[in-house]
Legacy VTK file of the C-alpha trace (Angstrom):
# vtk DataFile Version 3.0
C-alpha trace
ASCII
DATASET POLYDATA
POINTS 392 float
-8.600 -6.670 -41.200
-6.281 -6.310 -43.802
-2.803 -7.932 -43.563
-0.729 -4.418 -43.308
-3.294 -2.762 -40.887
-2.872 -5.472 -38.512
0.726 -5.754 -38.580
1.176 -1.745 -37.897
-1.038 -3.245 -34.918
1.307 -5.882 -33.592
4.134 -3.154 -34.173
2.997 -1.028 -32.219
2.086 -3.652 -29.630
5.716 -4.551 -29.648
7.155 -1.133 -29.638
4.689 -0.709 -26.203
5.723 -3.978 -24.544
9.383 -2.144 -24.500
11.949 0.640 -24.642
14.103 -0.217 -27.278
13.642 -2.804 -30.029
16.923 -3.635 -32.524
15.425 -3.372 -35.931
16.323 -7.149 -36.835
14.373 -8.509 -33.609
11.453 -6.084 -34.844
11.370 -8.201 -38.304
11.876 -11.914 -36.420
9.084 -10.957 -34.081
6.709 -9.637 -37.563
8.206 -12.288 -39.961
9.213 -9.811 -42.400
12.022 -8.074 -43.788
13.908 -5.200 -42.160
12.799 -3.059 -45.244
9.210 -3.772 -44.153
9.449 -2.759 -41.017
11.106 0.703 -42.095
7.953 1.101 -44.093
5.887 0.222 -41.915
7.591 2.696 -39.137
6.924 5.504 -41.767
3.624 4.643 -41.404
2.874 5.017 -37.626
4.624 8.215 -38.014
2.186 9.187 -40.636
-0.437 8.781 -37.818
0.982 10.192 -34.841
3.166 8.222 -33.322
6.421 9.176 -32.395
8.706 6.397 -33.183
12.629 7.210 -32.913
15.295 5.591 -34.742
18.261 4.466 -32.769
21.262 4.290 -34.475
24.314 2.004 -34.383
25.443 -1.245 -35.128
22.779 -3.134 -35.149
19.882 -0.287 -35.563
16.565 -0.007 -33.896
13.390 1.368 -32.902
11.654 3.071 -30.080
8.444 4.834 -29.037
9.050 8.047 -27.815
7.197 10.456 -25.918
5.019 12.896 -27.902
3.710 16.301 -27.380
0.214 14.931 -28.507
-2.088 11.699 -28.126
-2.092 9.422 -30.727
-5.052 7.040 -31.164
-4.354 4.527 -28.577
-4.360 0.997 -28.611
-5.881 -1.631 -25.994
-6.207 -5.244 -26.190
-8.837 -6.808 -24.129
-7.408 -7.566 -20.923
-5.479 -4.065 -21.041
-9.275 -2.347 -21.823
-10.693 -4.344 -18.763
-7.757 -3.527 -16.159
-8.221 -0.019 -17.243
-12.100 0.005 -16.897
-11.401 -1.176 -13.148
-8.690 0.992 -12.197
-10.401 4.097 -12.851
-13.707 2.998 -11.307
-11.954 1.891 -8.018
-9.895 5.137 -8.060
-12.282 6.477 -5.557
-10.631 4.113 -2.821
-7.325 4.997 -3.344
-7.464 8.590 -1.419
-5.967 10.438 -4.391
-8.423 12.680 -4.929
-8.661 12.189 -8.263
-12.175 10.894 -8.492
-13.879 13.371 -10.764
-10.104 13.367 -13.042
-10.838 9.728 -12.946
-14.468 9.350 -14.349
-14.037 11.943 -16.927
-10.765 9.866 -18.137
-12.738 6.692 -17.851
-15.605 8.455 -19.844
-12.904 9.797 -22.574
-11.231 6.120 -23.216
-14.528 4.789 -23.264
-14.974 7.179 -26.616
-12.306 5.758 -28.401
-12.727 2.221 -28.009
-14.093 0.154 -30.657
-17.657 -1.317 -29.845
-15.979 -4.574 -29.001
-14.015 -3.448 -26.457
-16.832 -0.829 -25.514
-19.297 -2.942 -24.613
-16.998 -5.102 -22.570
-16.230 -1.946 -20.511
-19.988 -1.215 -20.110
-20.889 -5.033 -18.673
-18.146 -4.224 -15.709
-19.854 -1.809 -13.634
-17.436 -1.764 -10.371
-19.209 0.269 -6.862
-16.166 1.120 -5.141
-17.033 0.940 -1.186
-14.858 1.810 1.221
-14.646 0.295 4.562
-16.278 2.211 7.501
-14.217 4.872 9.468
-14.243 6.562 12.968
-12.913 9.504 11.229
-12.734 10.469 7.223
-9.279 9.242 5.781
-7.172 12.475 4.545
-6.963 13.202 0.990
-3.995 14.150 -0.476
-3.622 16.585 -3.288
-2.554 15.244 -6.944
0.081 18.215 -6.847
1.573 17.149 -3.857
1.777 14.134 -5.156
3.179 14.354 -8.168
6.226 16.752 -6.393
6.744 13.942 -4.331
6.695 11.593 -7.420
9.135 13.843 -9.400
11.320 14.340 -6.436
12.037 10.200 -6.255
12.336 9.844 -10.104
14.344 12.157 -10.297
16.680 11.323 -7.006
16.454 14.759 -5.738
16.667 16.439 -2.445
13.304 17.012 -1.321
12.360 20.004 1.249
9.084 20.194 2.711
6.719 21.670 5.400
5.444 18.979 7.933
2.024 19.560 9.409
1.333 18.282 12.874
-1.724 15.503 13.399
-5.018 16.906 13.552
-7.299 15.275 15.798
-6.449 12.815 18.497
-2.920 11.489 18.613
-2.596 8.003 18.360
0.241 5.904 19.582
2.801 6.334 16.609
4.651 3.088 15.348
8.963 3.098 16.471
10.644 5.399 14.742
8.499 6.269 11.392
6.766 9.582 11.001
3.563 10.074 10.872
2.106 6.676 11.085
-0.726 7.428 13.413
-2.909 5.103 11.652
-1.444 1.737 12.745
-0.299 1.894 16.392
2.072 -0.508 17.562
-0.152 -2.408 20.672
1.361 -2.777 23.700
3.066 -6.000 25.694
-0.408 -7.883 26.174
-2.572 -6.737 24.170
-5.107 -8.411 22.485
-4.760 -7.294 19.392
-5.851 -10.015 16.338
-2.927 -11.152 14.300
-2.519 -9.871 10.816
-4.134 -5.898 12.011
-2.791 -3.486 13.770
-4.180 -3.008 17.681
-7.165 -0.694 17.703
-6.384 2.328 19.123
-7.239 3.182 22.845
-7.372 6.219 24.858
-4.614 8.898 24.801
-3.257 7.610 28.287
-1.592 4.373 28.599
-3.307 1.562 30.948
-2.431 2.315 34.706
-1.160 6.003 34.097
-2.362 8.755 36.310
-4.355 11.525 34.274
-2.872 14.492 34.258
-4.079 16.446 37.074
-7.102 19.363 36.525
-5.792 22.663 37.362
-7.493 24.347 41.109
-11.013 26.443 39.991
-10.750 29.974 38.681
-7.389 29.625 37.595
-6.980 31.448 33.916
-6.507 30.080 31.215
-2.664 29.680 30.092
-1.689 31.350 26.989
0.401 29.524 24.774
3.712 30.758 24.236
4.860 31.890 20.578
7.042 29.651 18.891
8.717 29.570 15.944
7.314 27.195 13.185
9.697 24.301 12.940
12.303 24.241 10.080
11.809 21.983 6.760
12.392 18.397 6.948
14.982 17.385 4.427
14.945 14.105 3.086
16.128 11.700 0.245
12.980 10.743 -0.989
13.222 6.759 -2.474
9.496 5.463 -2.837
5.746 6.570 -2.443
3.771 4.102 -1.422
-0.108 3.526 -0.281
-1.186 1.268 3.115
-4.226 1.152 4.243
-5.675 3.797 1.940
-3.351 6.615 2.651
0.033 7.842 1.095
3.221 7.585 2.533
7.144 8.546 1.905
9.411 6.420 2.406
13.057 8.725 2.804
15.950 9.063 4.556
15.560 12.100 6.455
19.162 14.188 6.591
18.583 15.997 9.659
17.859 12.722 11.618
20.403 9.881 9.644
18.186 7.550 9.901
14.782 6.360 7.661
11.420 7.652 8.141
8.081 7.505 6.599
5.873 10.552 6.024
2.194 10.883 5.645
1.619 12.692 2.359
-1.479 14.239 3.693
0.793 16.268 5.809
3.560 16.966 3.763
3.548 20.482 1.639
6.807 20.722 -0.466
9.122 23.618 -1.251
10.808 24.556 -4.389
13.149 24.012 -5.201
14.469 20.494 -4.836
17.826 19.944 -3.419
20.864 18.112 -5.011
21.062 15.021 -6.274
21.661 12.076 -4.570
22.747 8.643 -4.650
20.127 5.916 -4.181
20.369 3.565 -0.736
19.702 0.093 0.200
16.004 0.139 1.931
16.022 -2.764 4.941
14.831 -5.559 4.388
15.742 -5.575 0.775
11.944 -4.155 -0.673
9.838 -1.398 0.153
6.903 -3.879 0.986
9.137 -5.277 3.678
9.851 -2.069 5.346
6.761 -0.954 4.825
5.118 -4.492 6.664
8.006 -4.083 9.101
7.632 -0.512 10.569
3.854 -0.382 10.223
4.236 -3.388 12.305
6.687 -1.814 15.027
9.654 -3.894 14.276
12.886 -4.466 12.641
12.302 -7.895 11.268
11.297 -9.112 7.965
8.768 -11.036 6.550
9.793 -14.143 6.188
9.128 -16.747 3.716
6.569 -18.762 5.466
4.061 -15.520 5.469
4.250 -14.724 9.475
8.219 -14.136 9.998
8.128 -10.593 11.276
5.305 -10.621 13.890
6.982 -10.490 17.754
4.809 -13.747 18.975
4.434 -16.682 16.229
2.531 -19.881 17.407
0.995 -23.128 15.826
-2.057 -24.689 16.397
-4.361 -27.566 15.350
-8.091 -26.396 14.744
-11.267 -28.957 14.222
-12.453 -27.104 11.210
-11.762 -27.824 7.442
-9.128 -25.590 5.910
-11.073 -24.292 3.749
-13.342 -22.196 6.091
-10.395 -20.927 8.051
-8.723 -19.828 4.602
-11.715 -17.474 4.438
-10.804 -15.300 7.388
-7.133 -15.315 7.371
-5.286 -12.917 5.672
-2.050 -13.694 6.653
-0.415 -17.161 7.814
-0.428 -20.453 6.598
-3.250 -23.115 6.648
-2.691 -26.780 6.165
-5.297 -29.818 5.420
-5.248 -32.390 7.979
-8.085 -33.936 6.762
-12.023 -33.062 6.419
-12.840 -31.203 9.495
-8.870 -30.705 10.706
-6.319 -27.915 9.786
-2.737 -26.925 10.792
-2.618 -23.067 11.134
0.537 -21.050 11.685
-0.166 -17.575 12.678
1.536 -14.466 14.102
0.016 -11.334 16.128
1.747 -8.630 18.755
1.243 -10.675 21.628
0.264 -13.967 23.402
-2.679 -13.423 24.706
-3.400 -11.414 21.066
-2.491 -14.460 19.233
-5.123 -16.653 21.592
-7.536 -14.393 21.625
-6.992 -14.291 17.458
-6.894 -18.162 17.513
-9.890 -18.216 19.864
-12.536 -16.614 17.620
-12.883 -19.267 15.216
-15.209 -21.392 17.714
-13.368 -24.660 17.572
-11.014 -27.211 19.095
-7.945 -26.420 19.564
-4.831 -28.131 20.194
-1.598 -26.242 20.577
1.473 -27.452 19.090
3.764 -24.443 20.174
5.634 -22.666 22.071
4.499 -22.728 25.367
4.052 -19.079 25.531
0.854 -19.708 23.341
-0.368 -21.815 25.579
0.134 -19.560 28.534
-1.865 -16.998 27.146
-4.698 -19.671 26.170
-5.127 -20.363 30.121
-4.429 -16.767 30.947
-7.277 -15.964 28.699
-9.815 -18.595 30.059
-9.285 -17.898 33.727
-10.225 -13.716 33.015
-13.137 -15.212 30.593
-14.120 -17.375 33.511
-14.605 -14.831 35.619
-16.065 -12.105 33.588
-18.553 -15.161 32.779
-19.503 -15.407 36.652
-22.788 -13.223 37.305
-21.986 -9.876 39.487
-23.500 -9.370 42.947
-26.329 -7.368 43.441
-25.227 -3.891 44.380
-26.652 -2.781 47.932
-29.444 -0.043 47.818
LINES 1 393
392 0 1 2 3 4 5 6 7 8 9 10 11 12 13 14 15 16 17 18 19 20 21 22 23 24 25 26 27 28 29 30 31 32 33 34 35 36 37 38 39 40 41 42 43 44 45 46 47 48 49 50 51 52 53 54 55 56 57 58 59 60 61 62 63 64 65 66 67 68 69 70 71 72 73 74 75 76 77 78 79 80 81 82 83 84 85 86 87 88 89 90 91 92 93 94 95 96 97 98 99 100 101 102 103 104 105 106 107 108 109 110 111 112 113 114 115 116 117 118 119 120 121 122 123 124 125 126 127 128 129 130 131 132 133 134 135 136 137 138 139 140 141 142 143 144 145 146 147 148 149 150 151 152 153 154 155 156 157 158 159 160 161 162 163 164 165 166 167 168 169 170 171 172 173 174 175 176 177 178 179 180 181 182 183 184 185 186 187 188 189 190 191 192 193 194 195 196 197 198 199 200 201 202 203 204 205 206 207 208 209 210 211 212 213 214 215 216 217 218 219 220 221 222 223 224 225 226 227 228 229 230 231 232 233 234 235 236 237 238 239 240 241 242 243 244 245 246 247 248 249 250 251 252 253 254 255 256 257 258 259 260 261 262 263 264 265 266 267 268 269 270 271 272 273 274 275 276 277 278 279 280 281 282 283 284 285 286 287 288 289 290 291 292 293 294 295 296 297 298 299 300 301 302 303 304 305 306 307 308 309 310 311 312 313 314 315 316 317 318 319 320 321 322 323 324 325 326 327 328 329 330 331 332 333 334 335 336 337 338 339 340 341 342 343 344 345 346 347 348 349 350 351 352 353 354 355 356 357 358 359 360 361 362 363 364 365 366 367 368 369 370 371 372 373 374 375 376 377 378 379 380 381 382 383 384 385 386 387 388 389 390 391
């Protein structure tokens, strides 16, 4: 390649990596003169690109926003992340899959055969994990109003559609976050997942009664339709394969999340607003929190933030325990002994979780775990015992 065509390359690398570059760092960075790098900022213009001179003391460049695409430019690794993305876009509940292949199909145009055939040899299937019930889609428009709403800090106003389907249990006080109930004092739910969901009544509560025969049918009274949430709208964020808002809803002082499925904005947007402090100091610790039915954080030992946290000593090498934990920590004893540390909503949960890897165990602590380990084998004993005959 010749030497200027491949530093207008790294130039434009540079002027990509950031937002503004001071015209001396520019030359340092090409090992060149300041006049060069005028020239050679002439030049990208030439072909497209919209670079804008900044001016002041010291002088710079930076790439602006233009009203068309220029040729584009992708190292390797960027042409490989790229190639992924938009093959696993199917799994990310967008629906943008057919907006994804075509774009996929477009980049793949304009690469050069290098990079082209290194796109071709990565074939990804996205599969997605089997569901009871089809996981929403949410529209790209609603999306993007959401999106523009928390760039630009603005009042957002929308319609909130009730759940469609069976209700689930819905976790503390977020909104709309039917997908990961919070289980219940002694439940056996494994660590590191929410509880699976169980029937609409609670255990030990009285169905509601059946009204007498040949009574009719009651007619639902007219209602109003409820009035427009209004919220301060700070991130948009995916768990678990759907889309949620995190906000602070106005109405209620106090945050919520919002399932994006069920959200249908109005326009306009409200005022401006000052950005807030989010608990737990990151959206993936609120998030983790409230999805998990409690205030606390995650901690940083991987399992701060689960109500029941226990430690245990398995007869199995790390290494195959590593392979089915997704959350906790895992420590080498030696070859066929491991220190794990895990967390869950519940003792008998956390035992039960514990339990399934079909090995010693020893329990360091608290006693609480250990409880629930001999609560567990007495009801195991006995479901183990054979049933009597039933009379004819």
């Amino acid at each position: 390649m010749p030497k200027t065509s491949a530093r207008l390359l790294s130039l434009l690398s540079l002027l990509q990596a950031r937002r503004d570059w001071p015209g001396a760092l520019l030359a340092e960075r090409l090992d060149v003169s300041p006049r060069t790098v005028r020239r050679d900022v002439d030049r990208l213009r030439e072909l497209g690109y919209p670079v804008v001179a900044m001016k002041g003391p010291d002088g710079g460049y930076r790439l602006d926003a233009g009203t068309e695409l220029p040729p584009l430019l992708f190292d390797d690794e960027q042409a490989v992340a790229l190639a992924v993305a938009l093959q696993i876009a199917t799994t990310t509940g967008a629906g943008i899959e057919e907006a994804a292949a075509r774009a996929l199909n477009t980049v793949r145009q304009v690469l050069p055969a290098r990079l082209r055939h290194r796109v071709d040899t990565l074939r990804v299937t996205a599969v997605d994990r089997p569901a009871i019930r089809p996981e929403p889609q949410v529209d790209s428009d609603v999306l993007m109003a959401i999106g523009a709403a928390v760039h630009g800090r603005e009042v957002l106003r929308f319609d909130y559609s009730p759940v469609s389907g069976p209700v689930r249990a819905t976790v503390g006080t977020s909104e709309g976050c039917e997908g990961t109930p919070a289980a219940p004092s002694g439940s056996a739910a494994p660590s590191g997942s929410a509880a699976p969901p169980g029937s609409a009544a609670p255990p030990g509560s009285a169905a509601p009664p059946a009204p007498p025969r040949g009574t009719p049918p009651q007619t639902p009274r007219h209602s109003d339709p409820p009035p427009p949430r209004r919220v301060e709208p700070h991130h948009l964020v995916t768990w678990g394969r759907r889309w949620y808002l995190v906000a602070w809803d106005l109405d209620r002082d106090d945050w919520r999340t919002f399932r994006a499925d069920r959200i249908t904005p109005r326009t306009p947007t409200g005022p401006r607003f000052p950005p807030r402090e989010l608990p737990g100091g990151s959206v993936a610790a609120f998030i983790t929190a409230r999805f998990r039915g409690i205030g606390a954080t995650q901690g940083p030992d991987g399992v701060g933030g689960w109500p029941c946290r226990g430690e245990v000593i398995l007869s199995l090498p790390a290494a195959e325990v590593l392979r089915h934990t997704r959350e906790g920590i895992v420590e080498e004893l030696g070859p066929d002994r491991c220190r794990v540390v895990l967390g869950s909503w519940s003792w008998p949960g956390l035992a039960a979780a514990i339990g399934r890897f079909d090995a010693d165990i020893e329990v360091i602590g608290p006693p609480e775990l250990a409880s629930a380990f001999a609560h567990l084998a007495t009801r195991y004993a006995a479901a183990g015992q054979p049933r009597a005959a039933p009379n004819p």
